[in-house]
Structure formats: structure tokens, C-alpha cells
C-alpha positions, 0 to 999 in steps of 0.5 A: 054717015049718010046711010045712018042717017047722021050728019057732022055738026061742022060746017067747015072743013078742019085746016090745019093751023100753021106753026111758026117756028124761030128755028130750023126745021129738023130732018124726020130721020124715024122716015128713013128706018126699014125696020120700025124696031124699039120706036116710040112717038109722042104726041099731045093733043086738046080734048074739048070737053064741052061747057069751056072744059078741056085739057091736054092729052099726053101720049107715048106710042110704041110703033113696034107693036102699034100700041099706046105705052102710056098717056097722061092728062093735064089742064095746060100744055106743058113741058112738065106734063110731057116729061112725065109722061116720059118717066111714067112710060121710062118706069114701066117700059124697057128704053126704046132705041129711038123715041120721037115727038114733033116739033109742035106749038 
């Protein structure tokens, strides 16, 4: 960056906020494969759009040939927006032998 001559609007460095969570945390058994066959991860994350817009990206990947299956975008963090994700990724895909998403907020 220095060499460009940009400079990060950040003042501070990102800290990953912890999650509380009332139940057990759960093993990541996706870790322990040797082979990353039929794997699918899920993920959703907040874009800020700037000017108090923003929304929540959806997104299947499939780690077997390190690509995005399908995403979806809505304006709140829902199971909803999750599951059809899913069903978009389910009808356009052949059903991988693992899929796997965290345990998130």
C-alpha cells in the first residue's frame, strides 16, 4: 500500500467480536477429512453499503473445486435467507457428501 501511495481509513485494527453461545460448541469434523470430496461450506456476512444501507450476503462454496455454488442477498440475517440459499444451490447442484456452516450469531 505504501508503495501506491494509499493509506487504510481504519484507525484500528479489526477484533473479532466473540460469540455467546447457550449450547455446546460442536466438533469441526469437515478438519479431519484427507480428501475435501463433495464438501460444501456456507457462509453469510454484512456488506455496508455506505449512507446506512447494507444487507446480508448468503453464500455456498464448494471446497472440492474452490468456487462460489450460489449466494443470495437479503436485508436482515435470517434463517430464511439461509435456507434458500440452500434450495437455490440444491436445485441447480448435485447434493454434496458433506455441507458445512458455523455455528454463527
Amino acid at each position: 500500500m505504501k508503495q501506491a501511495g494509499i493509506r487504510s481509513l481504519m484507525n484500528r485494527r479489526y477484533k473479532k467480536p466473540s460469540t455467546q453461545v447457550e449450547f455446546a460448541q460442536r466438533p469441526n469434523l469437515i478438519k479431519s477429512l484427507h480428501s475435501r470430496a463433495s464438501v460444501w461450506r456456507a457462509d453469510i456476512t454484512y456488506l455496508d453499503l455506505g449512507a446506512g444501507h447494507g444487507g446480508y450476503l448468503s453464500t455456498i462454496l464448494d471446497e472440492t473445486h474452490n468456487r462460489v455454488v450460489t449466494h443470495n442477498y437479503g436485508q436482515s440475517m435470517t434463517a430464511d435467507l439461509v435456507v434458500n440459499t440452500l434450495k437455490i444451490a440444491l436445485k441447480n447442484h448435485e447434493v454434496p457428501k458433506f455441507y458445512h456452516s458455523d455455528m454463527g450469531s
